[in-house]
C-alpha positions in Angstrom: 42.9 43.9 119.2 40.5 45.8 116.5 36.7 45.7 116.5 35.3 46.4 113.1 31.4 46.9 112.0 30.8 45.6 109.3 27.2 46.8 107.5 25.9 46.9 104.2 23.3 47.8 101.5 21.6 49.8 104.3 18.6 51.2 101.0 17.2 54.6 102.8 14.2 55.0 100.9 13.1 51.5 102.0 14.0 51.0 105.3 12.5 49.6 108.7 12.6 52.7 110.4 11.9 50.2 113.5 15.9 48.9 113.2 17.6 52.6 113.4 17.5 53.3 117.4 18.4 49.6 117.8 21.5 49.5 115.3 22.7 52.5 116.3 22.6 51.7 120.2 24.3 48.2 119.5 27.4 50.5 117.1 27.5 52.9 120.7 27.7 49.6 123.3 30.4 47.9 120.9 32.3 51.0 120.4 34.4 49.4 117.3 37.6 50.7 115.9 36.3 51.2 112.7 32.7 50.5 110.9 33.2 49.8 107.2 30.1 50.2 105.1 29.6 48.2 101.9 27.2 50.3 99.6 23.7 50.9 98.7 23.3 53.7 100.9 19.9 54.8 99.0 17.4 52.8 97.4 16.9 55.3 94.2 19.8 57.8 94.8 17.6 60.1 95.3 18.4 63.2 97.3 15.8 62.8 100.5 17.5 59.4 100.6 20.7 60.7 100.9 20.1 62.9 103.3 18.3 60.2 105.3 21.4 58.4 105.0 23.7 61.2 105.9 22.0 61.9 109.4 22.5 58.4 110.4 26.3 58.1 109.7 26.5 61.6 111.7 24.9 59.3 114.4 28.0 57.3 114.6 30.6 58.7 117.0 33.8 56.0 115.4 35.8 56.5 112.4 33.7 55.0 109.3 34.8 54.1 105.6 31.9 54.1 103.0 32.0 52.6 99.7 29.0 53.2 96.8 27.1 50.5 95.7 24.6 50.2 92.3 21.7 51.7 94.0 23.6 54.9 94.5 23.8 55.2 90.9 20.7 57.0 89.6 18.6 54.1 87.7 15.7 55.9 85.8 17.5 59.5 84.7 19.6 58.3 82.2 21.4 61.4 81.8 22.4 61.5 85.4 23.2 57.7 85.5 25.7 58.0 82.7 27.8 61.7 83.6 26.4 62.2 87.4 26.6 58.7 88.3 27.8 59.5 92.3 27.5 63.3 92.1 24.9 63.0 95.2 26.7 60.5 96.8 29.9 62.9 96.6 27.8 65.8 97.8 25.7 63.7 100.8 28.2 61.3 102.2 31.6 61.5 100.7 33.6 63.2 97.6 36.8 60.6 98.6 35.0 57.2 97.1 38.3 54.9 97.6 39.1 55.7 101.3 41.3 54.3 103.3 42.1 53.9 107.0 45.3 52.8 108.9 46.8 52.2 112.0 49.3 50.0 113.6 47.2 46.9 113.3 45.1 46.7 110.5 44.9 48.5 106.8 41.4 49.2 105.0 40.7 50.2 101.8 37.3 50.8 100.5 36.8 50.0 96.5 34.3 51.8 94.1 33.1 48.8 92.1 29.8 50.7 91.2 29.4 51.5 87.7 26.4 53.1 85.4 26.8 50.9 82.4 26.7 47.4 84.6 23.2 47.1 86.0 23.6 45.1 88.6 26.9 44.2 88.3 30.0 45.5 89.3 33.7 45.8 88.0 37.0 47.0 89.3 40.0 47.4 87.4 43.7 47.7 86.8 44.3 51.5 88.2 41.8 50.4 91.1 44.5 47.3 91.5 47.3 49.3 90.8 46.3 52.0 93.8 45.1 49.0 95.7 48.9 47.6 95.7 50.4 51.1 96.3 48.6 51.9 99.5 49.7 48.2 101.0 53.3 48.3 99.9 54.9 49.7 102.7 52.8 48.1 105.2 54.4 45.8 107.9 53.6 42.0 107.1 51.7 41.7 110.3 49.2 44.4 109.6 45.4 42.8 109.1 45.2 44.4 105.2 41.4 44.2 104.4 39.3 45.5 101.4 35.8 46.9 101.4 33.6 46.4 98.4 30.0 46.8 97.7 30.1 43.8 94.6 31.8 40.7 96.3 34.6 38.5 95.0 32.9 35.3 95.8 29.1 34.8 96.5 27.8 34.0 99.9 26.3 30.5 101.2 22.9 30.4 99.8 23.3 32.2 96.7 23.5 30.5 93.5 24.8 31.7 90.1 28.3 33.5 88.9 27.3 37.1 89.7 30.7 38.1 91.2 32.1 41.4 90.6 34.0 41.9 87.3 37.7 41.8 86.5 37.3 39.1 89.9 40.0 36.6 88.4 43.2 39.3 87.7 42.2 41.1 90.9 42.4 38.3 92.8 45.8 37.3 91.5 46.9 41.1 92.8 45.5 40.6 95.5 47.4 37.4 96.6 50.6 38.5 95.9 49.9 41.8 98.4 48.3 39.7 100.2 45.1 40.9 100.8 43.5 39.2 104.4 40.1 39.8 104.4 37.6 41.1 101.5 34.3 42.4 102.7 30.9 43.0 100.9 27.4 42.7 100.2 25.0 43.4 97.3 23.0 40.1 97.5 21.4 41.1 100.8 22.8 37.8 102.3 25.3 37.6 105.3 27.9 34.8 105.4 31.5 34.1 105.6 33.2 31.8 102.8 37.3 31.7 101.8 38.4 32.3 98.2 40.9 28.8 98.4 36.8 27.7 97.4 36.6 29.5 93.9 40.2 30.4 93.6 43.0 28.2 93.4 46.0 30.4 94.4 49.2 28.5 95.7 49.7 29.3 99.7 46.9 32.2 99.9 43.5 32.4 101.3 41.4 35.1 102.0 38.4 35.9 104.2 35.6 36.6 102.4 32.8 38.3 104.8 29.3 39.1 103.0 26.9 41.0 105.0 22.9 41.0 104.7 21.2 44.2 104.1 21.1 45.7 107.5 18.4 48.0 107.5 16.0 47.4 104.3 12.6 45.8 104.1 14.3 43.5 101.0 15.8 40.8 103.1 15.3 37.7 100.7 14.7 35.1 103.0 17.4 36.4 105.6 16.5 38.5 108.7 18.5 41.6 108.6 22.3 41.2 109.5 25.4 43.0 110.4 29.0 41.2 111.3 31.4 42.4 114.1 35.0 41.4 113.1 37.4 41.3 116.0 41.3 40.8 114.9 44.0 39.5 117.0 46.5 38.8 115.3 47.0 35.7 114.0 43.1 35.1 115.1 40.1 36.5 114.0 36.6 36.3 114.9 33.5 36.6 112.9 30.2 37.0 114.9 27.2 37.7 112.0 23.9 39.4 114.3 20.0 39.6 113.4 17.7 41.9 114.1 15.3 40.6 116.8 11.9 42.5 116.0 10.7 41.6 118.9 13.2 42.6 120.9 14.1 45.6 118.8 17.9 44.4 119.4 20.8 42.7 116.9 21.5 39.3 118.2 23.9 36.4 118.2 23.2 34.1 115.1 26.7 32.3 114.3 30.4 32.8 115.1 33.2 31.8 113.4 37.0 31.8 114.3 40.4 31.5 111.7 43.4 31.5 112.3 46.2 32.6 109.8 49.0 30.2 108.7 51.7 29.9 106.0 48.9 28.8 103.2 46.5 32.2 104.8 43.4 32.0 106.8 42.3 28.7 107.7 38.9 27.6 110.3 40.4 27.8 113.8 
């Protein structure tokens, strides 16, 4: 079995300092496999934010994969924003921003879809599918292959619009044919779990798609902040999504969700 962490658009700069001790002691007690963080480490990309951000992923004593998001893009210099787009972020948290960890069970690769001239949006494209395809090739059929994303390919319950990342349509044919199991993501600062058979119609495949609410910023628009824990056991997997109990200054229970994977993909349990 794997444990994964799943957190995202974490915004130093405009935090609830109050949530730190409290996320960090929950990481500890779980002790996951692996935490996978999907973007929006800063709220400005500034570099006090940075470091900010920095000292709390040297708080974590697992293996971590970090992906950019927008906010890690400098907005207001537009200078920076268009030739030093994730210089800081390189510097602060990572120069490698397409990681990728393995082991025997699972496969996860993390995917830059931050860009400077997309605003809010994101894109990825055809040598970020090509690499994609590469790095699962040689992978047994039974390994849990999952991709981390700040932009998601599917919008979580509650959100309304077409705001999914760009280039969404070809990469998701790629993706099928590797096929991809599980997509993670956030942006919209909403947690939830949906499946793409729901906005893609892709004989015999369906995806997880797991958004996660901003887990440590102020901007939680109408959600409390969120994190998921994602436990794998093959062909099961479990999605728990947690709040943050202010007054208990702890992450608690709020939904879980179980799928199981059969010859059309992953299907409710």
């Amino acid at each position: 079995m794997r444990t994964l962490i799943h957190l995202s658009d974490l915004h130093f700069g405009n935090i609830d300092p109050a949530i730190i001790p409290g996320l960090l002691d929950f990481i500890r007690v779980t002790k996951p496999d692996l935490v996978a963080i999907s973007g929006d480490l800063t709220q400005r990309a500034r570099t006090a934010e940075f470091l900010e951000a920095r000292k709390f992923l040297d708080a974590i004593p697992f293996p971590k994969i970090v992906v950019p998001g927008n906010h890690d893009v400098p907005l207001h210099n537009v200078f920076a924003r268009l030739f030093h787009k994730l210089d800081r972020f390189c510097r602060y948290i990572s120069e490698d921003l397409e990681p990728f960890y393995v082991d025997d069970e699972i496969a996860v690769a993390g995917v830059n879809t931050a860009r400077a001239l997309t605003g809010k949006n994101g894109r990825i494209n055809r040598q970020q599918l090509a690499k994609l395809r590469a790095r699962f090739v040689t992978l047994l059929p039974a390994q849990i292959k999952i991709v981390v994303t700040h932009h998601p390919f599917d919008l979580p319950p509650e959100v309304e619009g077409d705001r999914v990342v760009l280039r969404a349509r070809l990469a998701m044919k790629i993706l099928a044919q590797i096929p991809v199991d599980m997509l993670l993501a956030g942006h919209f600062h909403v947690g939830g779990t949906s499946r793409t058979i729901a906005r893609y119609k892709i004989d015999n495949y369906s995806a997880l798609i797991v958004a996660s609410g901003t887990t440590t910023s102020t901007r939680g628009r109408g959600q409390p902040n969120s994190l998921n824990v994602i436990q794998i056991e093959r062909p099961r997997i479990k999605i728990s999504q947690y709040r943050w109990r202010a007054e208990r200054g702890a992450f608690d229970l709020f939904s879980l969700e179980e799928f199981v994977r059969t010859e059309n993909g992953w299907t409710p349990a």
